[in-house]
N, C-alpha and C positions, 0 to 999 in steps of 0.2 A: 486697689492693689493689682487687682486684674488688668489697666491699663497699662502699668508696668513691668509687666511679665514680656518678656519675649515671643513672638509670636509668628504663626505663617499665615500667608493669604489663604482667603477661601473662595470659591469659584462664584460664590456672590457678591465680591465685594469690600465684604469685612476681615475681621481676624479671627483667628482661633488661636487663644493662650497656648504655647507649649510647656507641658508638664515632665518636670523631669523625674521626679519622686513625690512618692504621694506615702507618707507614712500609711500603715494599715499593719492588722493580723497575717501571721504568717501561714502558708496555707497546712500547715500540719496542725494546727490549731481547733483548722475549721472539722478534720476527721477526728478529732481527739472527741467524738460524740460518745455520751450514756444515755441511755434510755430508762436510766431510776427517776429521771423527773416526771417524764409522761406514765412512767407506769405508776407514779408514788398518787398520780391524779384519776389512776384505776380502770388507765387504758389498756390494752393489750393487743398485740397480734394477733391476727386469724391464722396467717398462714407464716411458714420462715422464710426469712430473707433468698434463701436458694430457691423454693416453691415461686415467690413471688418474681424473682428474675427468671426463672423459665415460662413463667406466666406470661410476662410481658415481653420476653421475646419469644413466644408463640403469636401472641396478640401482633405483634409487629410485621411477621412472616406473615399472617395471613394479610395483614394488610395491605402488604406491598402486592400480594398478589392479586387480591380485589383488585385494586388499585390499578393492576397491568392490565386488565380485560376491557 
């Protein structure tokens, strides 16, 4: 099928299929997350979600400033 499809050159020679839709999940879908599965398997958080995004963007700051020395 994939010879049939339409397609554009590529800079070695060959083709690259163009795709125009590709059915898939819609992305509100993907945020529609719970956390009753992992926790029903008697996981749990250390820390909360806000803890853990200040966390990692401290960890990130400092690294950009390592990083500049």
């Amino acid at each position: 099928m994939a010879q049939d499809a339409p397609s554009t050159g590529s800079g070695q020679g060959g083709t690259i299929p163009v795709v125009e839709h590709v059915d898939g999940p819609v992305g509100v879908q993907a945020r529609n997350f719970s956390k009753a599965r992992i926790e029903s398997l008697g996981w749990q958080a250390k820390v909360s979600l806000r803890e853990g995004i200040a966390r990692t963007y401290a960890w990130i700051e400092e690294e950009i400033r390592t990083s500049e020395r």
